[in-house]
C-alpha positions in Angstrom: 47.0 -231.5 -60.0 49.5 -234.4 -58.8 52.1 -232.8 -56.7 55.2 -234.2 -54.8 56.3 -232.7 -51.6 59.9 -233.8 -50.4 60.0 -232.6 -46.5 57.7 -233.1 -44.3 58.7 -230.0 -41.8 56.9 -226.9 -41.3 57.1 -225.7 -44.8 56.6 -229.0 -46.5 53.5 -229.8 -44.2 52.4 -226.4 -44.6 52.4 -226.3 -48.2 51.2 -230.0 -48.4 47.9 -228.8 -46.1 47.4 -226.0 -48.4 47.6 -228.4 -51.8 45.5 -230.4 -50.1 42.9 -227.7 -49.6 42.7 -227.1 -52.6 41.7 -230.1 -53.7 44.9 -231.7 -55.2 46.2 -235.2 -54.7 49.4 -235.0 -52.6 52.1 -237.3 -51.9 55.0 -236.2 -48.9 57.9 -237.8 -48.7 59.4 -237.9 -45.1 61.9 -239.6 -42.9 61.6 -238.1 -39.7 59.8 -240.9 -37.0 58.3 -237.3 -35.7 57.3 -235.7 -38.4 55.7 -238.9 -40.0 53.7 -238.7 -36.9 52.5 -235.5 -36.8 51.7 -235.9 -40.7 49.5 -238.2 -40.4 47.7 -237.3 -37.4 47.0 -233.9 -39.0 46.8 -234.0 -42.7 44.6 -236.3 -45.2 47.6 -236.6 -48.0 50.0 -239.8 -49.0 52.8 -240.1 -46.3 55.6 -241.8 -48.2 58.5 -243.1 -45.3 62.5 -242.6 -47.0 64.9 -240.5 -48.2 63.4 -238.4 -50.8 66.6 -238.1 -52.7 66.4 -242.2 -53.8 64.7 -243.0 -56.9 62.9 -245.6 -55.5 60.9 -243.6 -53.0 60.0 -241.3 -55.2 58.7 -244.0 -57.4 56.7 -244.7 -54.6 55.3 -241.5 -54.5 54.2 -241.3 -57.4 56.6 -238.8 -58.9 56.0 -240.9 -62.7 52.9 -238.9 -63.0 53.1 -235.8 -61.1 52.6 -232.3 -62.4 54.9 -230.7 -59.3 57.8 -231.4 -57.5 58.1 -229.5 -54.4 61.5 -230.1 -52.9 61.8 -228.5 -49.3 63.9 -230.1 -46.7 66.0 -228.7 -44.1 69.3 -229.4 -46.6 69.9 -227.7 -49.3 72.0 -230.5 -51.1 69.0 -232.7 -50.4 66.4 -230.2 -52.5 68.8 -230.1 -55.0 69.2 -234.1 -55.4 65.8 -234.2 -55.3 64.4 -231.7 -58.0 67.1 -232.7 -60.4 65.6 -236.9 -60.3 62.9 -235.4 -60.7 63.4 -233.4 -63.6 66.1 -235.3 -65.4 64.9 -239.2 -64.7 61.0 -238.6 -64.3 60.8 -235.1 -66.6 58.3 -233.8 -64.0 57.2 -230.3 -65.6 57.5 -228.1 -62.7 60.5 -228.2 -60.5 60.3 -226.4 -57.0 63.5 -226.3 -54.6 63.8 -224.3 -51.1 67.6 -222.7 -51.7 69.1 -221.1 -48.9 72.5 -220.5 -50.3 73.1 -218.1 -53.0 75.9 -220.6 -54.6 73.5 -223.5 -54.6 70.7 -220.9 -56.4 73.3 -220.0 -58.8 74.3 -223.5 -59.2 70.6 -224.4 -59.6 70.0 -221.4 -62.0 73.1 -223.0 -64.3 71.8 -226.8 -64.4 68.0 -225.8 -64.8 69.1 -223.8 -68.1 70.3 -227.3 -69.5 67.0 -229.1 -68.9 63.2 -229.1 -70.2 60.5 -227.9 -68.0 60.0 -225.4 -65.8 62.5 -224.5 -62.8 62.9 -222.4 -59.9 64.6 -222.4 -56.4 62.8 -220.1 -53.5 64.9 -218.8 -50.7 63.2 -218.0 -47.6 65.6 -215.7 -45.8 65.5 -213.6 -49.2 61.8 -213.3 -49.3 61.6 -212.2 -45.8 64.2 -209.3 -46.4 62.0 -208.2 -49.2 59.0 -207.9 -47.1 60.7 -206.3 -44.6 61.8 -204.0 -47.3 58.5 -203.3 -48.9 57.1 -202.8 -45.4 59.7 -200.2 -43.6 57.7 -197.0 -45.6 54.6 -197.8 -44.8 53.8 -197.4 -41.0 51.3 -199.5 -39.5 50.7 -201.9 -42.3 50.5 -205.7 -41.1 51.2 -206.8 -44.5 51.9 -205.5 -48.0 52.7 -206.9 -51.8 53.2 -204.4 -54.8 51.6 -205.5 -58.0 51.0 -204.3 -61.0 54.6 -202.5 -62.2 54.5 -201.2 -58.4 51.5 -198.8 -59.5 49.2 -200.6 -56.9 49.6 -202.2 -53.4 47.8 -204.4 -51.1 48.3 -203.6 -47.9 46.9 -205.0 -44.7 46.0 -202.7 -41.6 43.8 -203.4 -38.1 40.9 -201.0 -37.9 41.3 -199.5 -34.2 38.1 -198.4 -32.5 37.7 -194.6 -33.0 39.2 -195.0 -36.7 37.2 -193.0 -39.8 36.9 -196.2 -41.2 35.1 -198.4 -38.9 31.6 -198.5 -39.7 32.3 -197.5 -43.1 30.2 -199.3 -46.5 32.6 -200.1 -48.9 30.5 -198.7 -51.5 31.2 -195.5 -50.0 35.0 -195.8 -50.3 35.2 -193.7 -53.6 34.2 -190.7 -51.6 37.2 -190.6 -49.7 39.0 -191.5 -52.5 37.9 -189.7 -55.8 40.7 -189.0 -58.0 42.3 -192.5 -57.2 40.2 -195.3 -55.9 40.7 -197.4 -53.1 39.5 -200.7 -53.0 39.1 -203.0 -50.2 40.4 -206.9 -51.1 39.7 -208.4 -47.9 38.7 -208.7 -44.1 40.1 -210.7 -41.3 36.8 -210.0 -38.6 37.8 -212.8 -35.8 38.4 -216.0 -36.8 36.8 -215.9 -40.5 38.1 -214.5 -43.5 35.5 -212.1 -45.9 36.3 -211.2 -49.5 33.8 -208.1 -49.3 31.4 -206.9 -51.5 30.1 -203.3 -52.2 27.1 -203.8 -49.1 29.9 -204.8 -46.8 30.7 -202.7 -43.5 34.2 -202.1 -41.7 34.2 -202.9 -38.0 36.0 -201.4 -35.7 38.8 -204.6 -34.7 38.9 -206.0 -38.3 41.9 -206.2 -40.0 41.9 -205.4 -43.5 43.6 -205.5 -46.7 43.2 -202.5 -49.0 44.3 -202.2 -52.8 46.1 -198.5 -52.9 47.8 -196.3 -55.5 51.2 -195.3 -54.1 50.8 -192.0 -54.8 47.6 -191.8 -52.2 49.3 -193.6 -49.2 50.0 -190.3 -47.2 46.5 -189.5 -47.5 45.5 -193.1 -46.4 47.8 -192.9 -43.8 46.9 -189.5 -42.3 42.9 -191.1 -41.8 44.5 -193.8 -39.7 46.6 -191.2 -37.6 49.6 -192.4 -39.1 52.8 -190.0 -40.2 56.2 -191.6 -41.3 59.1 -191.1 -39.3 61.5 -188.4 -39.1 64.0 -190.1 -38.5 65.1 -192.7 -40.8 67.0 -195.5 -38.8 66.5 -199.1 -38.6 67.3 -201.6 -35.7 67.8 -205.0 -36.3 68.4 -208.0 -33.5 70.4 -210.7 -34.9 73.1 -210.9 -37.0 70.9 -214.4 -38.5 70.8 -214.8 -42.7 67.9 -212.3 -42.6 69.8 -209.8 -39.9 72.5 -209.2 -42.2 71.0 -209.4 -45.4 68.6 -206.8 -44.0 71.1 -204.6 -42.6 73.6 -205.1 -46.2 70.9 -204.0 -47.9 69.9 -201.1 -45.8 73.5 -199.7 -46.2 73.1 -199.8 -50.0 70.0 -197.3 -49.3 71.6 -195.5 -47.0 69.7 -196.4 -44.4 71.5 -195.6 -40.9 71.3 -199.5 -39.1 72.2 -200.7 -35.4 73.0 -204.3 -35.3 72.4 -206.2 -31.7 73.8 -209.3 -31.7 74.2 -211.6 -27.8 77.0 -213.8 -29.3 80.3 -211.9 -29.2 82.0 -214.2 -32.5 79.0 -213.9 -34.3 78.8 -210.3 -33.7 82.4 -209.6 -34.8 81.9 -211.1 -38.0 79.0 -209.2 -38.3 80.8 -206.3 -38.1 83.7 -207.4 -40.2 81.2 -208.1 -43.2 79.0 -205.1 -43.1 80.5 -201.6 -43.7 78.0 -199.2 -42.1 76.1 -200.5 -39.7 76.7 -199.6 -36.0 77.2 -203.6 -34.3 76.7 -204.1 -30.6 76.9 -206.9 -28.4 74.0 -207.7 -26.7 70.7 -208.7 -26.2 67.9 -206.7 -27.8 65.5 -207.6 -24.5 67.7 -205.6 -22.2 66.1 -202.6 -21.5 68.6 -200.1 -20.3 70.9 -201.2 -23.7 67.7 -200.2 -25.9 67.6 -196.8 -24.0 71.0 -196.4 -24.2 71.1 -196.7 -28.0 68.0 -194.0 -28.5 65.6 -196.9 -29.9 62.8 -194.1 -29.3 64.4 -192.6 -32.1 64.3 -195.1 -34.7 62.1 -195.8 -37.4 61.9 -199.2 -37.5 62.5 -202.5 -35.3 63.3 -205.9 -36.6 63.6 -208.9 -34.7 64.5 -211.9 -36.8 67.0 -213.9 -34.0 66.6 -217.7 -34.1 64.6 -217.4 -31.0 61.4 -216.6 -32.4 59.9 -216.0 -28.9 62.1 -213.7 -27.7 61.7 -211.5 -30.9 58.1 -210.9 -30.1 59.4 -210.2 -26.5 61.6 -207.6 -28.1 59.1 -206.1 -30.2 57.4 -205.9 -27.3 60.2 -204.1 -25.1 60.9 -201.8 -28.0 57.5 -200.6 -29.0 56.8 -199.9 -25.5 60.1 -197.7 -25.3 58.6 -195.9 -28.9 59.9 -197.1 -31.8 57.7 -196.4 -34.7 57.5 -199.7 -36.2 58.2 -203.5 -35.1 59.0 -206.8 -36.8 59.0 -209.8 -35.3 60.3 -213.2 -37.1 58.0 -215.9 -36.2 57.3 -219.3 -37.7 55.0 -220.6 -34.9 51.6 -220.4 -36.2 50.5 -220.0 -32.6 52.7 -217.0 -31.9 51.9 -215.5 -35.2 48.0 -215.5 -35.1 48.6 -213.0 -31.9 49.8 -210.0 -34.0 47.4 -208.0 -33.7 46.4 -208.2 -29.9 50.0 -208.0 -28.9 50.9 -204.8 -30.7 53.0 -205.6 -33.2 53.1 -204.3 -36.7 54.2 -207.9 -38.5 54.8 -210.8 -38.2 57.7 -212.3 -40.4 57.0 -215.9 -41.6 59.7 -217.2 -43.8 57.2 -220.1 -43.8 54.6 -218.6 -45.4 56.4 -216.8 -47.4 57.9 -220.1 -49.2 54.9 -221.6 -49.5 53.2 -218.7 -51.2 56.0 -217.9 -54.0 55.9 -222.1 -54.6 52.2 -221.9 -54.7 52.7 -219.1 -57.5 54.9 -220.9 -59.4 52.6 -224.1 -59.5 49.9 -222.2 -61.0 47.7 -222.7 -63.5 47.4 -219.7 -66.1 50.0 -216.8 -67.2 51.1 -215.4 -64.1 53.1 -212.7 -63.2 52.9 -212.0 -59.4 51.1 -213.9 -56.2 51.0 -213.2 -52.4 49.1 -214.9 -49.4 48.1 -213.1 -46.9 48.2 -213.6 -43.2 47.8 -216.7 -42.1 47.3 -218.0 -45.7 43.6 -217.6 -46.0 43.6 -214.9 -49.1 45.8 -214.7 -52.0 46.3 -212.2 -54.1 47.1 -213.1 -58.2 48.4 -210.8 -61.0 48.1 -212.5 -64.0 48.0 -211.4 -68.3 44.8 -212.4 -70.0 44.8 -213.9 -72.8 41.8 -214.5 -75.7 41.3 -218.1 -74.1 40.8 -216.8 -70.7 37.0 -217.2 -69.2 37.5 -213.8 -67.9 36.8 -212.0 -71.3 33.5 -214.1 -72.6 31.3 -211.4 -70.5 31.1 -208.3 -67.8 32.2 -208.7 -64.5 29.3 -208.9 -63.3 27.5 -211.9 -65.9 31.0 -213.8 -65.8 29.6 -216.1 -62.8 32.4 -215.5 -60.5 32.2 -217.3 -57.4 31.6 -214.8 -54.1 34.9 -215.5 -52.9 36.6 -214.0 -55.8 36.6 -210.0 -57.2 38.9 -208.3 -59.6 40.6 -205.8 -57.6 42.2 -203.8 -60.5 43.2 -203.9 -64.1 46.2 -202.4 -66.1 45.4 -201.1 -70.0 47.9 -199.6 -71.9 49.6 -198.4 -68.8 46.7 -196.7 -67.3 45.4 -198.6 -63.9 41.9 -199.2 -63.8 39.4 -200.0 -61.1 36.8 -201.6 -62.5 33.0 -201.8 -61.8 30.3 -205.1 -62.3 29.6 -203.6 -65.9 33.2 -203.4 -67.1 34.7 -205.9 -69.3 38.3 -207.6 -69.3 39.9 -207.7 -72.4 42.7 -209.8 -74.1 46.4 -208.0 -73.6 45.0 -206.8 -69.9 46.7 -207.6 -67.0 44.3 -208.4 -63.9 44.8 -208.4 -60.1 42.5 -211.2 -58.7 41.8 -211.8 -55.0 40.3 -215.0 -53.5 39.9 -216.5 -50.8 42.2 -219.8 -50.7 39.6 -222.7 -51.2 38.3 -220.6 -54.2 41.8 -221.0 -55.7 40.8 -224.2 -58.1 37.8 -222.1 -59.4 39.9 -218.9 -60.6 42.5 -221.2 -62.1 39.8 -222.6 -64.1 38.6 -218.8 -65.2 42.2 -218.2 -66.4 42.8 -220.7 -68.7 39.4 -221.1 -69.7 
């Protein structure tokens, strides 16, 4: 694939490495002296130096014969100047554009329904307040992404020492789990990534990603020690995009939310726009004003200021005063690989979270649903089979599937299946694939055949 990345910053470098990973041939487009620098010293893709909004650079770039356009500056007026050249002057098929405003989305929406090809804008502030949302019921998890209809999830939890599953063979799995199987997807053990296989062993310090039906997460939980709050109260520092689309949201479940926000305009227009949720000036690192406001009471945590530092300090400050669960916005790779020694239950990249719903879009194949996983090693795919598919010519188990791929789970006729090496994907199924990232080429070839 020839792909086009407009914005050379931490999501366009981020999603340019990962392209690049995979084996495509990527052009950036940057105009930033520092980011040009830091581009080239760290990536082996085309650095194009201009405004990627000019029809001339993109020229350059090679936009006459790419297959994506990923447009993902700082500026929203700049993504949108961008993906519409490229659709309507160079009729690139696949348009990507990073959206923060919900006008210019709308606006987007409205222009792409006028125009061949394929479209869509991503929004990073929404797609952290949906993980935020997905994760606030489930305690403990690092990570989570429904699939399938919401009849399955992959969720992500560190293995403490002492826990009934470290030392556990996967194979054995199914006898904690009869009625409803749970699989595990993947392991994080140190620095390397595994996509297990039946043989496989937990360890006690792994963190790992299980595939679990819904209806069995108290039972999963209760093995890790786990029990969901009483209490169901959410406290949120930062009255950012994310603190207040979070906390809006919240209200329209009900959901009793504290607002701490340090700037006293900000936080009065906090409170003028939300119509629940208790707003309080100040800092969410003061420890007396955490005290003060019961946060030993609350269910959850969220940090998500602009001061991505000082939310893990807060996570910090808030688990140790015994709060049930923390999250801590963080788009510093460094920061976020220390999740699990510091404590905290997740880590919030709006980063990551861009890159992976782009990534989705730009793939081969029929798909309905893709996440990556921490630190964008894994990705989970959801996607309808069809007769043409690679995946139906044999069993599981004959079909030659590399080792860093499985097939986690299958839906047929609305029943959810886990199936075994002798099991056979059919046409009209819809599959739940895990692989590892640099297997990612491989499956894409298995989907379309």
């Amino acid at each position: 694939m020839r792909a086009v990345v407009v914005g050379g910053g931490l999501v366009g470098s981020t999603l340019a490495a990962r392209l690049s990973r995979e084996g495509h041939s990527v052009a950036v487009v940057e105009n930033g002296a520092e980011q040009i620098r830091s581009l080239s010293e760290n990536l082996d893709v085309q650095i194009v130096t201009g405004n990627g909004t000019t029809v001339g650079v993109l020229r350059e770039a090679g936009i006459e014969n790419c297959d994506v356009l990923f447009a993902c500056t700082s500026s929203d007026e700049a993504n949108m100047v961008a993906a519409l050249i490229g659709s309507t002057i160079f009729h690139v098929p696949k348009v990507v554009a990073r959206l923060r405003e919900l006008d210019h989305q709308a606006s987007f929406r409205a222009i792409a329904d006028n125009l061949n090809g394929d479209h869509v804008s991503v929004n990073p502030d929404l797609a952290a307040v949906e993980k935020i949302l997905s994760l606030l019921p489930v305690p403990g998890a690092l990570d989570l992404a429904p699939f399938l209809d919401g009849r399955l999830l992959v969720a992500g939890f560190p293995i403490r020492p002492g826990s009934d599953f470290a030392g556990l063979l996967l194979s054995h799995m199914r006898l904690l789990f009869p009625a409803s199987p749970v699989l595990v997807v993947a392991i994080r053990r140190g620095e390397r990534w595994l996509i297990p296989r039946g043989e496989d062993e937990i360890q006690a310090a792994d963190t790992v990603y299980f595939a679990i039906d819904p209806g069995e997460m108290d039972n999963f939980l209760s093995l890790f020690g786990v029990r969901r709050a009483v209490e169901s109260r959410v406290v949120i520092a930062g009255a950012t995009r994310i603190g207040l689309a979070l906390a809006a949201r919240l209200e329209q479940e009900h959901t009793p939310v504290t607002l701490f926000e340090e700037h006293e305009e900000t936080a009065r227009q906090a409170a003028a726009m939300l119509s629940d949720t208790l707003v309080i000036r100040g800092t969410a690192t003061n420890h007396d004003l955490l005290v003060e406001e019961g946060i030993e009471r609350a269910s959850a945590f969220v940090a998500c200021t602009d001061k991505h530092p000082q939310n893990v300090v807060a996570c910090l400050l808030a688990r140790r005063l015994g709060v049930g669960h923390t999250f801590a916005l963080v788009d510093d790779p460094g920061l976020s690989g220390l999740v699990g020694e510091l404590g905290i239950d997740a880590i919030i990249s709006p980063r990551l979270l861009t890159v992976g719903l782009a990534l989705h879009f730009a793939r081969r194949g029929r798909i309905r649903a893709a996440a990556a996983f921490l630190e964008d090693f894994v990705e989970a795919v959801e996607v309808d089979v069809v007769a043409e598919s690679r995946l139906v010519r044999a069993p599981l188990a004959e079909l030659g599937l590399p080792r860093g791929v499985i097939v986690a789970a299958v839906l047929r006729d609305g029943k959810l299946l886990v199936p075994t090496g002798r099991d056979r994907i059919v046409p009209g199924d819809r599959a739940l694939l895990v692989t590892a990232v640099e297997e990612a080429t491989t499956l894409d070839e298995f989907l379309t055949g």
